[in-house]
DRENLUMFI-145318 format. One record per residue (C-alpha): x, y, z; residue number from 1. Coordinates in Angstrom, 3 decimals. Layout:
R         c1         c2         c3   resi
R          X          Y          Z    NUM
...
END
This chain:
R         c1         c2         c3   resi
R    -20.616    104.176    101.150      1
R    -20.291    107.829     99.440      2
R    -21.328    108.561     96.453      3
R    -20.312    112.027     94.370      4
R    -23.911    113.148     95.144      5
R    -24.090    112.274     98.836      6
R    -20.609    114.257     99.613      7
R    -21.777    117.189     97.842      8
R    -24.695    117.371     99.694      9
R    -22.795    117.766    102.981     10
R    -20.418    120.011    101.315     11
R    -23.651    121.880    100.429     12
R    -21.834    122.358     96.561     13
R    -23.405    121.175     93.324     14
R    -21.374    119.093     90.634     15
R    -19.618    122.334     88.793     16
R    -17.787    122.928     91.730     17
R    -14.259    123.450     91.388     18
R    -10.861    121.820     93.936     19
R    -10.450    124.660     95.172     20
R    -14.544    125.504     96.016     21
R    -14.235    122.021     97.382     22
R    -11.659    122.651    100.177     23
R    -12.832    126.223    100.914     24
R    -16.585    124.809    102.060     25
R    -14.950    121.595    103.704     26
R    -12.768    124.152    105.830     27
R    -15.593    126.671    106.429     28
R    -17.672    123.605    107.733     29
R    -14.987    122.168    109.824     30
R    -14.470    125.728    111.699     31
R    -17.945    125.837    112.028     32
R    -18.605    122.576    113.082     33
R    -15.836    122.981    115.760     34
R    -16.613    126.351    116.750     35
R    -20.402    125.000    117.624     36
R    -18.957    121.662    118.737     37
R    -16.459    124.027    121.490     38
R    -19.142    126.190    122.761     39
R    -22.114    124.459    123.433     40
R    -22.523    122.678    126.722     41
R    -25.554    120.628    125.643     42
R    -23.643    116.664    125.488     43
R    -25.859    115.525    122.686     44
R    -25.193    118.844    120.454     45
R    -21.488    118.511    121.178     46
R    -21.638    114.821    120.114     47
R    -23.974    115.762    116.927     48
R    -21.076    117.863    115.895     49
R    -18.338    115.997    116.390     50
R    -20.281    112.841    114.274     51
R    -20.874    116.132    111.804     52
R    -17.069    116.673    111.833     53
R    -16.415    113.117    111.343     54
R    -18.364    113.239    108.072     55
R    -16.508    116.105    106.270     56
R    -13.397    113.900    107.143     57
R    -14.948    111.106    105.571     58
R    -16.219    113.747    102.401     59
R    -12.791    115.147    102.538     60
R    -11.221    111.827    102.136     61
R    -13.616    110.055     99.139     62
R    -12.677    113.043     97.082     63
R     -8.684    112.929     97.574     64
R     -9.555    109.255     96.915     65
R    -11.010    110.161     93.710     66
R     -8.377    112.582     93.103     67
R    -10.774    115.372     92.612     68
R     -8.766    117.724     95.020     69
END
């Protein structure tokens, strides 16, 4: 389950932060996820990443769910 406090922590974003701060970081960490995910060769760092990707989607969704973006 997420909680407000456990999806800003992987948004790396404290509880001020604004819709719009909110997508900016989740897209800067998705690129950056990918990027890392794309161009290492190392099997257990690409599959760290990808479960890394998977939990911005999941941060991404709990706060459309919450209708705070």
């Amino acid at each position: 389950m997420i909680t407000d406090e456990r999806a800003l922590s992987v948004l790396q974003l404290d509880r001020s932060a604004t819709a719009e701060e909110i997508v900016a970081k989740y897209e800067a960490l998705k690129y950056q996820y990918k990027k890392i995910k794309d161009e290492t060769g190392d099997l257990r760092t690409r599959l760290a990443y990808q479960l890394k990707q998977i939990e911005l989607d999941d941060v991404y969704i709990y706060f459309r769910r919450k209708q705070r973006i």
